[in-house]
DOMAR-46981 format. One line per field, with one value per residue: residue number from 1; residue in one letter; x, y, z of N, C-alpha, C in turn. Coordinates in steps of 0.05 Angstrom, whole numbers, plus 5000, padded with zeros to 4 digits. Each point is the difference from the previous one (the first is absolute). Layout:
! residues N
dodren: NUM / ...
zake: a / ...
nx: X / ...
ny: Y / ...
nz: Z / ...
cax: X / ...
cay: Y / ...
caz: Z / ...
cx: X / ...
cy: Y / ...
cz: Z / ...
This chain:
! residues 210
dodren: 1 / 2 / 3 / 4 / 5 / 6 / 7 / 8 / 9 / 10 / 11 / 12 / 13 / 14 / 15 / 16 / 17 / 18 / 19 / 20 / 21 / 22 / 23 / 24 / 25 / 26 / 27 / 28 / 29 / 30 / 31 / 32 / 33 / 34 / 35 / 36 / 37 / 38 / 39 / 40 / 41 / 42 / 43 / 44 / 45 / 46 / 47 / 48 / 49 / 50 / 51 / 52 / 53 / 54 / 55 / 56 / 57 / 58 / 59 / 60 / 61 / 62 / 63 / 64 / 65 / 66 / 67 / 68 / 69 / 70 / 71 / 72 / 73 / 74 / 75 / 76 / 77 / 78 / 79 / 80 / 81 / 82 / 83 / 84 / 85 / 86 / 87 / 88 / 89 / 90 / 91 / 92 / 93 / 94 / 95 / 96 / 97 / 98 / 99 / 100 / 101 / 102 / 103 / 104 / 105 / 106 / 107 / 108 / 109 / 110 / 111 / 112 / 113 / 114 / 115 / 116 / 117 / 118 / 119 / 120 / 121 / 122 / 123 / 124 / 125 / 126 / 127 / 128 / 129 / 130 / 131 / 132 / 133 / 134 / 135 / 136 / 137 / 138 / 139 / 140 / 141 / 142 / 143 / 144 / 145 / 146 / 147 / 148 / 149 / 150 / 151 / 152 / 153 / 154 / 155 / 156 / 157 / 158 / 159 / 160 / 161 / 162 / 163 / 164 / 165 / 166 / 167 / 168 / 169 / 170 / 171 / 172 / 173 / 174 / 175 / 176 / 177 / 178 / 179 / 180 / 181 / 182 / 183 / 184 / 185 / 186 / 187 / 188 / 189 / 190 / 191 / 192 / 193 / 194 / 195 / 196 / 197 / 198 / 199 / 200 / 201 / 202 / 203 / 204 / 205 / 206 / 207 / 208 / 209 / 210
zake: x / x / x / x / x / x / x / x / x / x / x / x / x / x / x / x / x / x / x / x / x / x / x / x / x / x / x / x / x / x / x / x / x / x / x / x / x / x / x / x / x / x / x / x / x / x / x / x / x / x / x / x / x / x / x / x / x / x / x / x / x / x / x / x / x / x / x / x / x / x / x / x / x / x / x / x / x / x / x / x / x / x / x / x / x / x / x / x / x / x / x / x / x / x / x / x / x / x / x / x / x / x / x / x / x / x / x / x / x / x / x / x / x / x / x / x / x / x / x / x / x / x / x / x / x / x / x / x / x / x / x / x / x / x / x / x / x / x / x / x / x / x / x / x / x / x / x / x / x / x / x / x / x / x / x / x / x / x / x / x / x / x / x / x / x / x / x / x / x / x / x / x / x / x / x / x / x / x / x / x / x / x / x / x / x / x / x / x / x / x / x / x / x / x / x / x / x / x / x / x / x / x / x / x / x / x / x / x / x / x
nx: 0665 / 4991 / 4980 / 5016 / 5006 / 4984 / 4983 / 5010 / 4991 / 4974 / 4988 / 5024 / 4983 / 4984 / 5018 / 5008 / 4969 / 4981 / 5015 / 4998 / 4974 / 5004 / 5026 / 5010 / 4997 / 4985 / 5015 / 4973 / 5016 / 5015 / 5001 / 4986 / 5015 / 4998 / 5004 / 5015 / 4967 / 5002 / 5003 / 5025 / 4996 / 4998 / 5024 / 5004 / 4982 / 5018 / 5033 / 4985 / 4997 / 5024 / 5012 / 5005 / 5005 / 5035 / 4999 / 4995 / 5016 / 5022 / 4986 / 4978 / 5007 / 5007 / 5024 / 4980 / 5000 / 4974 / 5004 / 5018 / 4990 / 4972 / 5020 / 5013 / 4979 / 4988 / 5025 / 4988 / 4991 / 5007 / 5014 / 5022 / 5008 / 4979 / 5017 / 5020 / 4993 / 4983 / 5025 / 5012 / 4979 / 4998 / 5027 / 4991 / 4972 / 5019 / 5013 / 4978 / 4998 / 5022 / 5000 / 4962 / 4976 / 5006 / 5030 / 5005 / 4980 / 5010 / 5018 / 4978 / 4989 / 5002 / 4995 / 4976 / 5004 / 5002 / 4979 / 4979 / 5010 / 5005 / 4976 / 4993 / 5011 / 4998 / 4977 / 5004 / 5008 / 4980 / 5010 / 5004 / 4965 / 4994 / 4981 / 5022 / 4988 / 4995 / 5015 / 5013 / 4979 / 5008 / 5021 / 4990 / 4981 / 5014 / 5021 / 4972 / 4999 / 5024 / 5007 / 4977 / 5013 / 5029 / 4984 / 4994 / 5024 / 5002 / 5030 / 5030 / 5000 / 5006 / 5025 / 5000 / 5029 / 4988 / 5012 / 4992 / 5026 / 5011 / 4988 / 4994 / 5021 / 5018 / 4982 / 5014 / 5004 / 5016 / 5005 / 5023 / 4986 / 5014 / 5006 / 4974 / 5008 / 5010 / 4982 / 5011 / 4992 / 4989 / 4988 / 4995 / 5007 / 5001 / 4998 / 5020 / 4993 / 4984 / 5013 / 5016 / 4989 / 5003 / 5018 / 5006 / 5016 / 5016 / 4987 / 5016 / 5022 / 4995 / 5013 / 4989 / 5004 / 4973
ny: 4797 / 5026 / 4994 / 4991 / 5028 / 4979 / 5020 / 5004 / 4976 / 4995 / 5022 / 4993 / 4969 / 5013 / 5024 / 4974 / 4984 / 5017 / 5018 / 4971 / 4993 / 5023 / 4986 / 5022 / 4983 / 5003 / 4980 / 5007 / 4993 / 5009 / 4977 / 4992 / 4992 / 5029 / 5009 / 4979 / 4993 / 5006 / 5020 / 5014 / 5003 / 4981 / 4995 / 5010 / 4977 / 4976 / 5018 / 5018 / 4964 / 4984 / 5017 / 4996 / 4980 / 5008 / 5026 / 4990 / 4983 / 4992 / 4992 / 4995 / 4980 / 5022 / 5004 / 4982 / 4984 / 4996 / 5018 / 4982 / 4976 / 5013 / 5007 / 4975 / 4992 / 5018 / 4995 / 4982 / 5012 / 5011 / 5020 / 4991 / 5026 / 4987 / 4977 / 5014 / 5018 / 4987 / 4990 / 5020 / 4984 / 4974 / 5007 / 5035 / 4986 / 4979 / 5015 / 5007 / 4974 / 4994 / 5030 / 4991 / 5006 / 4984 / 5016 / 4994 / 4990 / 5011 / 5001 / 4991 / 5021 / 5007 / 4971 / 5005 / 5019 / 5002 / 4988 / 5010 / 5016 / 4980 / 4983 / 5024 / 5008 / 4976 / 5004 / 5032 / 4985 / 5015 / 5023 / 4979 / 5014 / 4984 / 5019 / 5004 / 5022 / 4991 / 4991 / 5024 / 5003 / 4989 / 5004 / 5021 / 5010 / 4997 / 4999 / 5009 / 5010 / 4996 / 5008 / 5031 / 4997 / 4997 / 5014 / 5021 / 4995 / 5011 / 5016 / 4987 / 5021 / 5020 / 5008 / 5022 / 4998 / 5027 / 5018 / 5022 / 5007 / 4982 / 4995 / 5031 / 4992 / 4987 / 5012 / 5015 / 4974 / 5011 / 4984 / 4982 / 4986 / 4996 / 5032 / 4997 / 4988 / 5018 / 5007 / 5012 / 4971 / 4999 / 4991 / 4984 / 5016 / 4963 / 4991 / 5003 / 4986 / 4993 / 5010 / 4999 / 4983 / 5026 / 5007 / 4983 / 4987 / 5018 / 4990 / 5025 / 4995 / 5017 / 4999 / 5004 / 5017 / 4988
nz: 7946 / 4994 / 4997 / 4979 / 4984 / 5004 / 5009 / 5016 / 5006 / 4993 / 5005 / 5023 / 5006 / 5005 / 5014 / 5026 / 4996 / 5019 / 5022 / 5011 / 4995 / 4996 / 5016 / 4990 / 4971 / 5017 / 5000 / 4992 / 4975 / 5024 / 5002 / 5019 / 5003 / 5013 / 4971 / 4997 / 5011 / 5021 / 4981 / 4988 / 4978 / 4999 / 5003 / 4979 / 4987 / 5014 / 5006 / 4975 / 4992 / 5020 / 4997 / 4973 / 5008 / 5017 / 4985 / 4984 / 5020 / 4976 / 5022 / 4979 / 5022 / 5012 / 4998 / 4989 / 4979 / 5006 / 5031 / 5007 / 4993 / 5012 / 5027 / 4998 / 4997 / 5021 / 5007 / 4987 / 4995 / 5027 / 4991 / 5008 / 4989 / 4992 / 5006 / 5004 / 4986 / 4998 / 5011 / 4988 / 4995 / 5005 / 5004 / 4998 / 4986 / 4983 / 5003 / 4992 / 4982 / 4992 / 4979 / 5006 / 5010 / 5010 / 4991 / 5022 / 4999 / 4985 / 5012 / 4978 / 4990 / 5024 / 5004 / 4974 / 5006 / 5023 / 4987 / 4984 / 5030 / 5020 / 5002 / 5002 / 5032 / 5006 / 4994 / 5006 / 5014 / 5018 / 5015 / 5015 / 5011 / 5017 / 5004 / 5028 / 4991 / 4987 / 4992 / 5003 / 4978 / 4971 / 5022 / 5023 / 4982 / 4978 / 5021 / 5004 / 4964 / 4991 / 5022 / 4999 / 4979 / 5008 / 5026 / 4978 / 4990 / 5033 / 4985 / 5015 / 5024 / 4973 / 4993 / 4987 / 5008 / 4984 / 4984 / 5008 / 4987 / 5010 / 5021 / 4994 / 4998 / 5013 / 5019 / 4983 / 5003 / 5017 / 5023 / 4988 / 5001 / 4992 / 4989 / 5009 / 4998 / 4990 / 5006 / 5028 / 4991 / 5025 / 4974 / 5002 / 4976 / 4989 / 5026 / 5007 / 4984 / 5005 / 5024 / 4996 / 4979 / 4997 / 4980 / 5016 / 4986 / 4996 / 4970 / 5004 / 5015 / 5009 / 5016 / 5023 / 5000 / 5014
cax: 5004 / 4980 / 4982 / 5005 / 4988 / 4994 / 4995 / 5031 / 5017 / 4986 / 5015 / 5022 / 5004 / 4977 / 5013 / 5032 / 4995 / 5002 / 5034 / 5022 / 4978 / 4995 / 5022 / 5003 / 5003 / 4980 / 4979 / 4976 / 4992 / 5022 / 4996 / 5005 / 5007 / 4976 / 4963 / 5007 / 4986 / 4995 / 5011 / 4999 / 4964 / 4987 / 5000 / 4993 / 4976 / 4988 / 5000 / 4992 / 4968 / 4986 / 4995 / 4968 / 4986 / 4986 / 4987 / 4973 / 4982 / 4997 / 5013 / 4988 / 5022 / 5026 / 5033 / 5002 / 5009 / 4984 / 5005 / 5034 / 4994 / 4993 / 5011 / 5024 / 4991 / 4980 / 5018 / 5026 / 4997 / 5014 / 5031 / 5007 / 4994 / 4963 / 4988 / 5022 / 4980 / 4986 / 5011 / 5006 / 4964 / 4990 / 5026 / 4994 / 4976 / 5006 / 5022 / 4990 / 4976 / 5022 / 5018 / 4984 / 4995 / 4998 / 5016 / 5012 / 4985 / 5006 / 5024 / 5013 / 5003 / 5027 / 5014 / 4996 / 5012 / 5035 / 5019 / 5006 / 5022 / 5022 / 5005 / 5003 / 5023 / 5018 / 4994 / 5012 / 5018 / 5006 / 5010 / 4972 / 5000 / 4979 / 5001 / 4997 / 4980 / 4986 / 5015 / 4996 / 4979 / 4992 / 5026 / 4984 / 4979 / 5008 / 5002 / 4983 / 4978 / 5006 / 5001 / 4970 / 4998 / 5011 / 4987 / 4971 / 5008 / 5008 / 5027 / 5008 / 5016 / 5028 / 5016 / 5016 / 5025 / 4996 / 4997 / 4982 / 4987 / 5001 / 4975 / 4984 / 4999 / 4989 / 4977 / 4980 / 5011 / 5042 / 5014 / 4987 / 4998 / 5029 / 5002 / 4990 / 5001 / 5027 / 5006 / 5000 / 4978 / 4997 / 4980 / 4999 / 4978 / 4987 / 4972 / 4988 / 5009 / 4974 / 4999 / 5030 / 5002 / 4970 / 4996 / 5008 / 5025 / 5019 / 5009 / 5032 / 5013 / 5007 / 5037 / 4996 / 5024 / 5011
cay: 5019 / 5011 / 4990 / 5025 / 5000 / 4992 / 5008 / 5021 / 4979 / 5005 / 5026 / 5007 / 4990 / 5013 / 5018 / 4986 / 4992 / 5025 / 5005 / 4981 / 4994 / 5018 / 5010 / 4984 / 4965 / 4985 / 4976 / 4993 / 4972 / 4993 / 4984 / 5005 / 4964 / 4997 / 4999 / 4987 / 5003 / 5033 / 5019 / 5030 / 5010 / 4990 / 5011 / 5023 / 5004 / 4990 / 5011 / 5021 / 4990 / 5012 / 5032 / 5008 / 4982 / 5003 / 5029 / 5002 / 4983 / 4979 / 4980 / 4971 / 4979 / 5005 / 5003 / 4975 / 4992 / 5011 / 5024 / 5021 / 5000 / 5022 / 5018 / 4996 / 5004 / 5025 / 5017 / 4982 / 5026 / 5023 / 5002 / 5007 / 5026 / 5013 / 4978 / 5006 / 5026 / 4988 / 4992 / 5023 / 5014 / 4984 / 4983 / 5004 / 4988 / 4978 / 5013 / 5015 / 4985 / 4985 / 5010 / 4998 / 4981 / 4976 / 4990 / 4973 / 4976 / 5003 / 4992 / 4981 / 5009 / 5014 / 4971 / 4987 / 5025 / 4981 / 4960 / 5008 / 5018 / 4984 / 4978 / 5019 / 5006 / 4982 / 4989 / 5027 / 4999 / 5017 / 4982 / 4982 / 5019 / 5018 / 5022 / 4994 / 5015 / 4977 / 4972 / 5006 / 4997 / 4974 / 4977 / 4986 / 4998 / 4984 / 4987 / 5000 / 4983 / 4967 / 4987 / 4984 / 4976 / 4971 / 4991 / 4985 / 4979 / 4974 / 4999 / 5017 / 5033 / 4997 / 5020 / 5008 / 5017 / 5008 / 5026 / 5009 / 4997 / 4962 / 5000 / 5019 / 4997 / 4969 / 4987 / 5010 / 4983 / 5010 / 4976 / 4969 / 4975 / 4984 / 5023 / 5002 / 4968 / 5000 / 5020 / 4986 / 5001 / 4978 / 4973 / 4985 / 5014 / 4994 / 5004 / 5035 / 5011 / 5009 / 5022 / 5022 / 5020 / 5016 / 5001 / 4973 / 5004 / 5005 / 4991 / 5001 / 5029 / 5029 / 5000 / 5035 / 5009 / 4988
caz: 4977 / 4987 / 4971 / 4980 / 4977 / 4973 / 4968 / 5001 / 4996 / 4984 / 4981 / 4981 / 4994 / 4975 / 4973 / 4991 / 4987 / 4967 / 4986 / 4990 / 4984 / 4990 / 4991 / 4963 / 5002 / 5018 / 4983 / 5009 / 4992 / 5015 / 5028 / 5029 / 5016 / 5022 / 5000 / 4970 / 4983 / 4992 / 4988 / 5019 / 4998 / 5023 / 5037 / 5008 / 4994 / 5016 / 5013 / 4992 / 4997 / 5023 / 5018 / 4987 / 5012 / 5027 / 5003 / 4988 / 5012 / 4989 / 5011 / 4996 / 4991 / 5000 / 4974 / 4990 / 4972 / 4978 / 5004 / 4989 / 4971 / 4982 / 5003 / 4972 / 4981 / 4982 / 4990 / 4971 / 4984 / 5009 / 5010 / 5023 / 5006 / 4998 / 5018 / 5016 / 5000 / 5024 / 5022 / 5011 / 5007 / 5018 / 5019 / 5022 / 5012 / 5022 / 5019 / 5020 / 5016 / 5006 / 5030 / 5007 / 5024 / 4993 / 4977 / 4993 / 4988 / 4979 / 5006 / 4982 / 4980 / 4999 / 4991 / 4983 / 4983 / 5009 / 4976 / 4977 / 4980 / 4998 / 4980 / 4973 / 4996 / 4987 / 4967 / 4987 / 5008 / 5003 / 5024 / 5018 / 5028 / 5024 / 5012 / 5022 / 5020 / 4984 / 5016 / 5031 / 5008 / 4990 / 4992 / 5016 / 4989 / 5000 / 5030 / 5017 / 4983 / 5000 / 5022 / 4990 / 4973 / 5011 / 5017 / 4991 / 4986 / 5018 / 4996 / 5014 / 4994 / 4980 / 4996 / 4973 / 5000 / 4967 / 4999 / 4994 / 4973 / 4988 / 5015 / 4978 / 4967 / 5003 / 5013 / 4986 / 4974 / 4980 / 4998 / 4998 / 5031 / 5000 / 5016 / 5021 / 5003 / 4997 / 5020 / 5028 / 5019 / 5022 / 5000 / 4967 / 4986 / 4988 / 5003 / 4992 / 4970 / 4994 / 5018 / 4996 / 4969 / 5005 / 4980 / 4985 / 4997 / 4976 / 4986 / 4990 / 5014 / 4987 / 5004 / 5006 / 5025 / 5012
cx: 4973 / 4998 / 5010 / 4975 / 4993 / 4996 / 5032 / 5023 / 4989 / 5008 / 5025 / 5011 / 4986 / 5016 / 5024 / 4999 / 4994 / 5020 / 5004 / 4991 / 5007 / 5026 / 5010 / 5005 / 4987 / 4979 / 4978 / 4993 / 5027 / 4988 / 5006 / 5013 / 4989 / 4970 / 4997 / 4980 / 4997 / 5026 / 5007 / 4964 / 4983 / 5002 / 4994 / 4970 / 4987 / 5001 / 4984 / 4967 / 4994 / 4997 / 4965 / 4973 / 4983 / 4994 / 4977 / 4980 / 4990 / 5024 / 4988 / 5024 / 5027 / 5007 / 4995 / 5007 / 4985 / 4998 / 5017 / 5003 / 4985 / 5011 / 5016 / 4979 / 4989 / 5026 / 5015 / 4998 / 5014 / 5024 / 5009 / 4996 / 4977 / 4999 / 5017 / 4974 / 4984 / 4998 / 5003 / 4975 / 4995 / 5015 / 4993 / 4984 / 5010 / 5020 / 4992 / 4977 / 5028 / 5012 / 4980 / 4998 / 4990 / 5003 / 5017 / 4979 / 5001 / 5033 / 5007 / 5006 / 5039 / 5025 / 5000 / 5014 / 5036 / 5000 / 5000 / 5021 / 5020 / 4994 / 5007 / 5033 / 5016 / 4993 / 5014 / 5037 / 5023 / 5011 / 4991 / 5010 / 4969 / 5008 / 5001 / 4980 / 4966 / 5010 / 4990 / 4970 / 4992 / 5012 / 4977 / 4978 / 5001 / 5007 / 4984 / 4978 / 5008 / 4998 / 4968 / 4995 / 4996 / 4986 / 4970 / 4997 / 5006 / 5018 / 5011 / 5013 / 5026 / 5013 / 5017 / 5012 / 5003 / 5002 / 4966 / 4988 / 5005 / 4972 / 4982 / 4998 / 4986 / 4976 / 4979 / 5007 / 5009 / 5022 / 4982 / 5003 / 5033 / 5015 / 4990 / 5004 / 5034 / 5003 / 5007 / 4976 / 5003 / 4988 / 4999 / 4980 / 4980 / 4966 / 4990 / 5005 / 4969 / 4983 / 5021 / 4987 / 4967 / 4989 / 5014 / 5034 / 5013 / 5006 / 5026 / 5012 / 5002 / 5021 / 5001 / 5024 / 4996 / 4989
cy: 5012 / 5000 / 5029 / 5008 / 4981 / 5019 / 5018 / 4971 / 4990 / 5022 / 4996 / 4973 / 5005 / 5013 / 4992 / 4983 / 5010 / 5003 / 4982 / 4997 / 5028 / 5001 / 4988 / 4979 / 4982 / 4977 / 4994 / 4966 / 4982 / 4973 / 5008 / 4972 / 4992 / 4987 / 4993 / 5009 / 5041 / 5013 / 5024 / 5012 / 4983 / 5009 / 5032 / 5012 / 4992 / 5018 / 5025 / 4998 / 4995 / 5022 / 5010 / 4981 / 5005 / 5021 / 4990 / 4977 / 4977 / 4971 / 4976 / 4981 / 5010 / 4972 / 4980 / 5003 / 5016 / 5026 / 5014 / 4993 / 5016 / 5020 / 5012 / 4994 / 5019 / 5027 / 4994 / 5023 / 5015 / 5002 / 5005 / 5024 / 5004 / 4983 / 5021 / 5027 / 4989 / 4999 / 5022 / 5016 / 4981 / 4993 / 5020 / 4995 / 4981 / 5007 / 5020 / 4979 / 4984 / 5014 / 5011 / 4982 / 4971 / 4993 / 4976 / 4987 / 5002 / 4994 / 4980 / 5018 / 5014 / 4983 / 4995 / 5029 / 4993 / 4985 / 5008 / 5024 / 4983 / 4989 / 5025 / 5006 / 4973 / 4994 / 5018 / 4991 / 5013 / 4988 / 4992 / 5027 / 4997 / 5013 / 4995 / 5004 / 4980 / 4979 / 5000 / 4986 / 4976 / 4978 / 4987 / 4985 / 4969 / 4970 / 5002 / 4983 / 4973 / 4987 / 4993 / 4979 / 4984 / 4997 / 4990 / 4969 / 4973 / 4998 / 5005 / 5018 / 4982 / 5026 / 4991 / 5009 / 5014 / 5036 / 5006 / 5005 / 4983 / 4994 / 5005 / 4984 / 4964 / 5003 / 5016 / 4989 / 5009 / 4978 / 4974 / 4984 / 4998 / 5019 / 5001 / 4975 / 5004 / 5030 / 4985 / 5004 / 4991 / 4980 / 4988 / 5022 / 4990 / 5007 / 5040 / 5019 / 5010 / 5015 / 5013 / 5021 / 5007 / 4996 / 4973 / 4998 / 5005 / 4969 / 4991 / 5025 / 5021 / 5010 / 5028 / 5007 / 4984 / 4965
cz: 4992 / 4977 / 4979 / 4987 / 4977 / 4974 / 4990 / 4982 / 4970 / 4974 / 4989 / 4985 / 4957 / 4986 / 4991 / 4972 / 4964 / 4990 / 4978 / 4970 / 4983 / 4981 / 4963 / 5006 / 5009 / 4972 / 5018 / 5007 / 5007 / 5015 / 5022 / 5006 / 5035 / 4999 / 4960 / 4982 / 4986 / 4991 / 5027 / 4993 / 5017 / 5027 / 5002 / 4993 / 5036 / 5028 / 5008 / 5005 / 5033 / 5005 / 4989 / 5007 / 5028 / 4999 / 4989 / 5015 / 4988 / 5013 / 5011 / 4988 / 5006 / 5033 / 4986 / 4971 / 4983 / 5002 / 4980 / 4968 / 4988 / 4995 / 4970 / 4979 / 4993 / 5000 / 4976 / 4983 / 4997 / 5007 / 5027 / 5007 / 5006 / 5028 / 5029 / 5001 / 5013 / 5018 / 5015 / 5015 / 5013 / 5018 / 5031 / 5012 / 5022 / 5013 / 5019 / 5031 / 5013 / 5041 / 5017 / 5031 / 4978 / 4971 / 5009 / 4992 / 4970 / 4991 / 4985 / 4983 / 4997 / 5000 / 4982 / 4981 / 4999 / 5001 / 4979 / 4987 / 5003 / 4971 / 4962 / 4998 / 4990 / 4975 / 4987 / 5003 / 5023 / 5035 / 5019 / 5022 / 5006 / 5019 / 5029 / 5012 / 4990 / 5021 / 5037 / 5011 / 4990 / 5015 / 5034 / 4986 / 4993 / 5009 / 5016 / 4991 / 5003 / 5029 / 5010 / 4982 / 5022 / 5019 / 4984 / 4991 / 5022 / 5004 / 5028 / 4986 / 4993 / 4998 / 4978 / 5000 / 4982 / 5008 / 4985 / 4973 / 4978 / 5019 / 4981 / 4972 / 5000 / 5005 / 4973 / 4973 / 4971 / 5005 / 4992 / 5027 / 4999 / 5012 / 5029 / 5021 / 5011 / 5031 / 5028 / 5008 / 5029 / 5007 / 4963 / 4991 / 4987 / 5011 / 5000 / 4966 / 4988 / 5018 / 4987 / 4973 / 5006 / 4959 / 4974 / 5000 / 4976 / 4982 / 4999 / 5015 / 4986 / 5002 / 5005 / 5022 / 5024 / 5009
């Protein structure tokens, strides 16, 4: 299969987001249950704070904690609108370096945009969809990352009988171990669970479509 547009996958993942964020009613100070500690303002301080980050070349420590916490912190100020205006000025910087020669090495970033509209659309209530054309490309990514895990780790090769975007969501810690534990595997999962979650495990299910 040929390598898509990231930054094309990127973008509309950006204005789907806006949309959503823009529309009346939108509580700032909504929980996310993806991401407990942060607010809908948060994620969208954090989503907005990478794009302005990587244009401006501020990527000492990324993706780590203290990165993405400034992120949400030096936006606490600001409203979603001023934070979404922004965006609107820095999102072709990275969309343009995305659908670039050597935008995949960046390829986290367009993962980390489609977890978080997942994880906004369920906090909004709204109906569980990733996007196929996203998937198409995450759902190998994915299954290729873990099967390196498992060889770095000494593991024999394992298979996950799992659709792509239960894959997507689990390995980017949206399911709990018990969920994951609970997929066909072809070998005891116990010894592969700390290869499997790239970002830890769900607290508590989220009880998403799927």
């Amino acid at each position: 299969m040929s390598q898509p547009d990231l930054g094309a996958l990127y973008r509309a993942a950006r204005e789907r987001i806006s949309s959503v964020v823009a529309a009346e009613g939108v509580d700032p100070d909504l929980v996310v249950p993806a991401t407990p500690a942060w607010s809908v303002h948060d994620l969208v301080a954090h989503v907005t704070g990478v794009a302005a980050d990587a244009t401006s070349g501020n990527m000492a420590g990324a993706p780590g904690e203290a990165w993405t916490a400034a992120q949400v912190e030096r936006n606490r100020g600001r409203s979603i609108a001023e934070m979404v205006e922004e965006w609107g000025s820095t999102g072709p910087g990275i969309e343009a370096f995305l659908s670039g020669p050597g935008g995949e090495m960046a390829g986290a970033a367009v993962m980390d945009i489609h977890t978080h509209e997942a994880d906004l659309r369920h906090a909004l209530g709204l109906p569980f969809d990733v996007p196929a054309d996203f998937l198409a490309w995450a759902g190998p990514q994915m299954r290729e990352g873990f099967a390196g895990q498992v060889a770095e780790a000494g593991l024999p090769p394992v298979d996950v009988e799992v659709d792509d975007v239960t894959l997507f969501r689990a390995r980017l810690g949206r399911r709990t171990e018990t969920e994951v534990r609970g997929y066909r595997w072809s070998a005891d999962p116990d010894p592969y669970m700390d290869s499997f979650f790239i970002f830890g495990r769900a607290a508590q299910s989220l009880g998403e479509g799927v």
